[in-house]
Backbone as numpy.savetxt, mean C-alpha at the origin, in Angstrom:
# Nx Ny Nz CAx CAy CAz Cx Cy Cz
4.75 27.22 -5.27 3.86 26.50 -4.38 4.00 24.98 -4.55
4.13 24.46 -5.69 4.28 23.22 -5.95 5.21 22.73 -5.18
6.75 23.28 -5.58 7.76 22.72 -4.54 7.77 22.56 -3.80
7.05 23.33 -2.87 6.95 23.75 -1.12 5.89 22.43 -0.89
4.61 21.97 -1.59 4.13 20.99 -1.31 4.56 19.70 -1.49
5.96 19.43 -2.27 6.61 18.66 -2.80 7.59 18.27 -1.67
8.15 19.32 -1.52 9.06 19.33 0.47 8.21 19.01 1.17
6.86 19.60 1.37 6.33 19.16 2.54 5.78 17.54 2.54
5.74 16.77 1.92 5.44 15.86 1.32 6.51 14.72 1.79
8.04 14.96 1.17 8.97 14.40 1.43 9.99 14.52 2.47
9.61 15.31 2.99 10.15 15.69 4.58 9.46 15.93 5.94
8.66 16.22 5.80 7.10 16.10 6.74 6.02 15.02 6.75
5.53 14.88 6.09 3.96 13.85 5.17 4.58 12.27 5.30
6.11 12.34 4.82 6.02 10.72 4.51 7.46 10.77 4.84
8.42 10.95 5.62 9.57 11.27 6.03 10.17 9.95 5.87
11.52 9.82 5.33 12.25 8.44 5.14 11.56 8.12 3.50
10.56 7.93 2.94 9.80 7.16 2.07 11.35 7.73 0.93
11.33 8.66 0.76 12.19 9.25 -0.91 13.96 9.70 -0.83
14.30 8.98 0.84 15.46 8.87 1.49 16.13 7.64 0.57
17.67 7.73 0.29 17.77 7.00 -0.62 18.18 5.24 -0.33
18.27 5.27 0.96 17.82 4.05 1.46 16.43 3.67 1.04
15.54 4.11 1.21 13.85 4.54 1.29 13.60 3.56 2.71
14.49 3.93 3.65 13.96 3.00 5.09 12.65 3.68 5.07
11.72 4.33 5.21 10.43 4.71 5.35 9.26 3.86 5.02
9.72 3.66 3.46 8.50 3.11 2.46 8.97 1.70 3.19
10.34 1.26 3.39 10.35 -0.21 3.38 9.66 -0.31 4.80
9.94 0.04 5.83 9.49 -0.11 6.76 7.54 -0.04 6.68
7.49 0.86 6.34 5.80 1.10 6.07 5.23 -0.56 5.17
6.14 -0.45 4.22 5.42 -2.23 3.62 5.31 -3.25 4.14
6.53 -3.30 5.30 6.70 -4.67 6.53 5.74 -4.50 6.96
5.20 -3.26 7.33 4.58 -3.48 8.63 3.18 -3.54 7.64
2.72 -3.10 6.26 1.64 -4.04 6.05 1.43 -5.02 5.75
2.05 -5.62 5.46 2.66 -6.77 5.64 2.10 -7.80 6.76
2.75 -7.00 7.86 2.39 -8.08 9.10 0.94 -7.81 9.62
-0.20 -6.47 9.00 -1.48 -6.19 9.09 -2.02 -7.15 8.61
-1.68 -7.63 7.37 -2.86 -8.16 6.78 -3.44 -9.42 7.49
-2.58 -10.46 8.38 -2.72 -11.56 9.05 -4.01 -10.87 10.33
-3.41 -9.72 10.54 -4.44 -9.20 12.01 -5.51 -8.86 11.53
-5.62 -7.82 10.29 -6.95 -7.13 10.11 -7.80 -7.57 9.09
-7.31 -9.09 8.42 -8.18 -9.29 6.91 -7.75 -10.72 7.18
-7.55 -11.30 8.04 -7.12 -13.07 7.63 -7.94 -13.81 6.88
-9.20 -13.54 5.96 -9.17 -14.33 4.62 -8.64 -13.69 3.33
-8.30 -12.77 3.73 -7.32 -12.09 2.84 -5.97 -12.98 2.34
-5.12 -12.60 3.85 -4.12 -13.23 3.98 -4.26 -14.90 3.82
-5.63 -15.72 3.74 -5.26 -17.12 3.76 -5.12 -16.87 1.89
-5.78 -15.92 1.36 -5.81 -16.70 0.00 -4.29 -16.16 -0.40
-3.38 -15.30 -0.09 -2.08 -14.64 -0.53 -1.42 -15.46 0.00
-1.80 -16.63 1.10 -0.64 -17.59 1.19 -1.01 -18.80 0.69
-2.54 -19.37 -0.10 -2.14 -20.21 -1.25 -1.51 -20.28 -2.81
-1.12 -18.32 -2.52 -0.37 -17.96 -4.22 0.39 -18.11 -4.11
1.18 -18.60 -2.39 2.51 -18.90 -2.26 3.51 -17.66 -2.35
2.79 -16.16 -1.98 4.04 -15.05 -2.58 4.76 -14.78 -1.53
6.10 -14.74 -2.13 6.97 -14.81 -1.13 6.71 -13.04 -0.44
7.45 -12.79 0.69 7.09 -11.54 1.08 7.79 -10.19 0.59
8.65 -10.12 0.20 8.98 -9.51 -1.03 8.39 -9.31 -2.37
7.87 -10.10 -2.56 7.31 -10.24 -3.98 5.57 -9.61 -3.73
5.12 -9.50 -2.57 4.00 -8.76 -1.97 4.90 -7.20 -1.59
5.40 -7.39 -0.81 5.95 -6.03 -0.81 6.26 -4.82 -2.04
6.69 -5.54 -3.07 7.08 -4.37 -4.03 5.50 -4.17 -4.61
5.03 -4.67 -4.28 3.43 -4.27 -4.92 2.77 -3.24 -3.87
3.16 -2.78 -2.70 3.11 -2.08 -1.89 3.90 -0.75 -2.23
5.05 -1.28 -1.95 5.99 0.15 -2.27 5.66 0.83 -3.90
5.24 0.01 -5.19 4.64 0.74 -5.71 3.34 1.98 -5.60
2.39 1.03 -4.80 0.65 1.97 -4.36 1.74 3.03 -3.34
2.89 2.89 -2.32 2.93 3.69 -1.45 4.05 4.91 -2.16
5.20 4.64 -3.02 5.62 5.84 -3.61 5.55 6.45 -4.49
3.98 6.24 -5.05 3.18 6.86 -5.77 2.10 7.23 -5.77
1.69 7.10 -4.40 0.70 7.78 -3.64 -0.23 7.04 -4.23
-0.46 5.93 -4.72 -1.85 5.34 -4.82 -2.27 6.02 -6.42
-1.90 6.13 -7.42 -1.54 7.18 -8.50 -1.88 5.87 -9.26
-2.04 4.29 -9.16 -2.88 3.69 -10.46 -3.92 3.76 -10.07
-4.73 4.20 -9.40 -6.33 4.89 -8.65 -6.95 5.79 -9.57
-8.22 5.61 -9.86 -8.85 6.94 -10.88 -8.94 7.88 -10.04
-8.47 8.85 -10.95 -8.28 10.34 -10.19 -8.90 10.65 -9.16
-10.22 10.65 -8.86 -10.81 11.10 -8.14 -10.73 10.24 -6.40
-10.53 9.06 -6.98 -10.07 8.01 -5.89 -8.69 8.83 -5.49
-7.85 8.81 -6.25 -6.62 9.52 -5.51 -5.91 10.32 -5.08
-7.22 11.77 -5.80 -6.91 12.53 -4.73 -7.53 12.41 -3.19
-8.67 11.75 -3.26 -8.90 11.42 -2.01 -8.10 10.79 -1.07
-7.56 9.82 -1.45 -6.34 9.56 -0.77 -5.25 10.40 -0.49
-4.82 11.14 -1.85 -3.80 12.49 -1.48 -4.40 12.76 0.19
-5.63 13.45 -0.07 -6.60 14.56 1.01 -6.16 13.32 2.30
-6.09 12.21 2.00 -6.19 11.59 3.57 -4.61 11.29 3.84
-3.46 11.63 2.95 -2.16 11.31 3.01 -2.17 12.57 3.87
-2.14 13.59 3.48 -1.62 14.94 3.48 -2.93 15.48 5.30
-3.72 14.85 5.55 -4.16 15.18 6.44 -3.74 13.86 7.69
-3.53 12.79 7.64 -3.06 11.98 8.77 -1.90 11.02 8.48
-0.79 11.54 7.25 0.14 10.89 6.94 0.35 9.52 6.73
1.00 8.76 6.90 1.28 7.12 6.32 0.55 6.13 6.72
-0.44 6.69 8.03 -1.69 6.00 8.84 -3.02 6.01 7.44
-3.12 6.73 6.74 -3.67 6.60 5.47 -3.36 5.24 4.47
-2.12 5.69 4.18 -1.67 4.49 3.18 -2.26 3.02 3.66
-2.06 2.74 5.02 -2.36 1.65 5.92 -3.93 1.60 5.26
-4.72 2.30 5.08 -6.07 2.10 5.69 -6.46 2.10 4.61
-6.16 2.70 3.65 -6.20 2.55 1.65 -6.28 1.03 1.62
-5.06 0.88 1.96 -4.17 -0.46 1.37 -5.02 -1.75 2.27
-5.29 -1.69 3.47 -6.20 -2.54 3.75 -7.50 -2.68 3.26
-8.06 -1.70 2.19 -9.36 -1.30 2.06 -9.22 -2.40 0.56
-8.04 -1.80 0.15 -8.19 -2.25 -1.25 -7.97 -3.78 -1.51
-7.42 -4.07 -0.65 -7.25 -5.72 -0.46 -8.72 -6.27 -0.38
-9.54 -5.75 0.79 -10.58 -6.09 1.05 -11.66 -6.33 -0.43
-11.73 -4.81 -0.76 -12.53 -4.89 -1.63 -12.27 -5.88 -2.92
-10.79 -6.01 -3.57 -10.70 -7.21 -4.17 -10.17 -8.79 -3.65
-10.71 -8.36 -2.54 -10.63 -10.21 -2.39 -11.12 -11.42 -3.11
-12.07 -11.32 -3.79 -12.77 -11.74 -4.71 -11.72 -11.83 -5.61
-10.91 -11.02 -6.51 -9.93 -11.39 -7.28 -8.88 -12.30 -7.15
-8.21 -11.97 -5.90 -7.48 -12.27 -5.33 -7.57 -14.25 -5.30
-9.14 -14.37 -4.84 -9.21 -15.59 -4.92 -9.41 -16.65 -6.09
-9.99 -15.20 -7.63 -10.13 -16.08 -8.53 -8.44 -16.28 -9.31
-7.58 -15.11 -9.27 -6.41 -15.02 -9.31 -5.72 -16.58 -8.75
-5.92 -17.35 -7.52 -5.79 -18.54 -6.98 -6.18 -19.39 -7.27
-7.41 -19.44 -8.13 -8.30 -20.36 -8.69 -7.71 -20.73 -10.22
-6.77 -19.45 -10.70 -6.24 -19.70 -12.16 -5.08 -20.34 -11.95
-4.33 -20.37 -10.97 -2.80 -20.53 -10.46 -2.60 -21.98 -10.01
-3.99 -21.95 -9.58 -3.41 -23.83 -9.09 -4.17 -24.86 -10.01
-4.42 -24.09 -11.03 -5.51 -25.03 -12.07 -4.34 -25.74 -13.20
């Protein structure tokens, strides 16, 4: 059973992501990427006074996304599993905007240590 959820996962659920290009995951990070300006712009103003280049935001993505969100306490991630596995990579999106949100506050004291 495991395997079969393991296939369904990497060939159904998140298709491209564990392809050895990984065009999937990369594509999925661009494009949050280009969210965060639309759906959180004080988000995005304080990630462009840390100056990170977009790559250097991205692999912090493709980590939360090919590991399913797995530095999350358990219970946080299987919930996410439950919302991967029920509306696919439209999840990850909505995690990943959530979690920005909720530490924005870091984010900005993180900015506050950086330009001091």
């Amino acid at each position: 059973d495991t395997f079969w959820l393991m296939a369904a996962v990497v060939e159904d659920v998140l298709p491209g992501f564990y392809h050895p290009s990984l065009i999937g995951v990369n594509t999925d990070t661009h494009t949050l990427h280009d969210l965060i300006p639309i759906k959180l712009p004080a988000v995005w103003a304080t990630l462009e006074e840390l100056q990170l280049e977009r790559a250097s935001l991205c692999s912090v993505f493709v980590s939360w996304f090919m590991c399913l969100f797995n530095q999350l306490p358990s219970e946080s991630m299987l919930r996410v599993w439950d919302l991967v596995f029920f509306e696919g990579s439209k999840a990850l999106f909505r995690v990943s905007l959530a979690l920005l949100k909720l530490h924005r506050k870091r984010l900005g004291d993180l900015r506050t240590a950086v330009l001091q």
